[in-house]
C-alpha positions in Angstrom: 176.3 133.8 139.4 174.1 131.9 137.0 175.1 128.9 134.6 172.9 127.3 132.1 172.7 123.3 133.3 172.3 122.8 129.7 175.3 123.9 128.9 177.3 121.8 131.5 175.6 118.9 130.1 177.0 119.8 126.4 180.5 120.0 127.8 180.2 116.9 129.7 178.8 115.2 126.7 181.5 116.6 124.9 184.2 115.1 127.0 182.9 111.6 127.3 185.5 109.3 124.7 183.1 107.3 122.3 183.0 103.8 121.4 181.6 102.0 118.6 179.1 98.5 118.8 179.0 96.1 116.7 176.5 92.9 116.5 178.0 89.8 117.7 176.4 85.9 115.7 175.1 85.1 119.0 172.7 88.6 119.0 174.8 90.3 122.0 176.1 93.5 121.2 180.1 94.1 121.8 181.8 97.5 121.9 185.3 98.5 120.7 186.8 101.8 120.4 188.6 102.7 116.8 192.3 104.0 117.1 191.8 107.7 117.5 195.1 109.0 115.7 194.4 110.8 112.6 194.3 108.6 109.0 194.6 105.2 110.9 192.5 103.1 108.6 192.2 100.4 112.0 188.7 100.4 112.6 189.3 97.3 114.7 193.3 97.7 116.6 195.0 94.1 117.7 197.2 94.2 120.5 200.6 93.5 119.3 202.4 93.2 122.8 200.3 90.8 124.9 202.7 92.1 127.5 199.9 91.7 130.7 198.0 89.3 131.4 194.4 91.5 131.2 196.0 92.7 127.9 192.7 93.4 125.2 194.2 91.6 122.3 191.4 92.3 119.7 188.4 93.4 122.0 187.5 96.8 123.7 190.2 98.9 125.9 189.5 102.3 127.1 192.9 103.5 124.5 194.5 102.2 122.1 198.4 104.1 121.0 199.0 103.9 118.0 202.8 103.0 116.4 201.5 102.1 112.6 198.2 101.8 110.9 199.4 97.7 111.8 200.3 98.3 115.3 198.4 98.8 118.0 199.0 98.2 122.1 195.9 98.9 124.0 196.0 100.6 127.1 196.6 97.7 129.7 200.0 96.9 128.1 200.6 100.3 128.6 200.0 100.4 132.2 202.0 97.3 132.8 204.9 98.9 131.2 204.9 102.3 132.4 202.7 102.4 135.6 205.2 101.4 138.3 203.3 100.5 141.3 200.4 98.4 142.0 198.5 97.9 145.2 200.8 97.3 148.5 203.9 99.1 146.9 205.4 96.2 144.5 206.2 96.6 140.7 204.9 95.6 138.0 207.2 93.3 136.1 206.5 95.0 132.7 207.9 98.0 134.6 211.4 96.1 135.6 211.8 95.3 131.7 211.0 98.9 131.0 213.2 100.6 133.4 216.3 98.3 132.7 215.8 99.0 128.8 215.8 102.1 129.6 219.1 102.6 131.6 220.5 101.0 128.4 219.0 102.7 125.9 219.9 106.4 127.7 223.7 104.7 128.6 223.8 104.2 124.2 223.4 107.9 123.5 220.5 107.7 121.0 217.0 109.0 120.5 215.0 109.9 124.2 213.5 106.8 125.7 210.0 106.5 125.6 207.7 103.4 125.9 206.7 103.6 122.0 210.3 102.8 121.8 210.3 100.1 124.0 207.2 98.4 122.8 208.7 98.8 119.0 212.5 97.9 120.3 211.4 95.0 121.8 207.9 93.8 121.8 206.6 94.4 118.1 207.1 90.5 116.8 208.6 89.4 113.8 207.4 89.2 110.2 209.0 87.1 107.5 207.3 85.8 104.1 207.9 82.2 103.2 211.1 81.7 100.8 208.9 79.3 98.7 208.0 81.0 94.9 203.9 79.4 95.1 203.5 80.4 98.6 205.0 83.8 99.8 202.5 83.7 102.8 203.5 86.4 105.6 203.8 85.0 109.0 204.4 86.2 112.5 207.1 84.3 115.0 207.1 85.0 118.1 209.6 87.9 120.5 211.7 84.6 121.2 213.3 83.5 118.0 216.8 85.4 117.5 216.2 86.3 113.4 218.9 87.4 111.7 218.9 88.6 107.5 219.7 84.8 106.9 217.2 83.3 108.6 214.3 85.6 106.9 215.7 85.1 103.7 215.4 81.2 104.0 212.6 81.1 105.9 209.8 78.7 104.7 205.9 77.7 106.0 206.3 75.1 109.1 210.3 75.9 109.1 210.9 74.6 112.7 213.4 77.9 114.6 215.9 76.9 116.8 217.5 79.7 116.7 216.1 81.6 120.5 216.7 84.1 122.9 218.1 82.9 126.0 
């Protein structure tokens, strides 16, 4: 049987994911890969989880999944929430957090867990605009503050949050 190498090439070609360069200030090139679900206008995804340590935040990851055109996790938060095992048969600590909210989530009787869920249940951080009429800035707290209707009402720029999670 005869197949055309060219045509293997094509498909392999095919096959390979692309990424996108883009000139650093310093002359170096660096590469990123665009968020690949259809009519996200992110041409540049941020890691919103910082869940693992080799997390991508802003820079290149071989996937990025998508939960809003604002929210992004790359692919090593992924795998430290979902892939279970690492080298010598221990788990992943991202996995412990994801199995346990899990268990609770199936025990509650709603929607089918999935790690979408989790990352949006309890890693997508907290948004409030400042209270103040000539400011109204939008700002980001962090997963530890316990933010209730109240508190995002009232909330203003430099507002010190005692309020956490314990």
């Amino acid at each position: 049987m005869y197949i055309n190498s060219t045509f293997i090439w094509d498909v392999i070609k095919v096959k390979r994911k692309t990424f996108e360069t883009e000139e650093e200030e310093d002359g170096c090139e660096k590469k990123y890969r665009k968020c690949e679900k259809a009519g996200c206008t992110a041409t540049h995804p941020v890691c919103f989880a910082s869940a693992s340590e080799r997390c991508a935040k802003n820079g290149y990851t071989s996937r990025w999944y998508h939960l809003s055109c604002g929210e992004h996790f790359c692919n090593e938060c992924f795998d430290h929430c979902y892939r279970s095992v690492l080298l010598f048969l221990s788990h992943k600590d991202g996995y412990e957090k994801y199995a346990t909210w899990k268990r609770i989530w199936t025990s509650n009787g709603k929607t089918e867990p999935s790690l979408k869920a989790f990352m949006s249940d309890q890693l997508v951080p907290f948004w409030v605009q400042c209270s103040k009429p000539n400011c109204a800035k939008w700002r980001q707290l962090t997963r530890d503050i316990q933010m209730t209707a109240s508190s995002a009402k009232t909330y203003r720029c430099g507002m010190k949050t005692h309020t956490t999670v314990k």
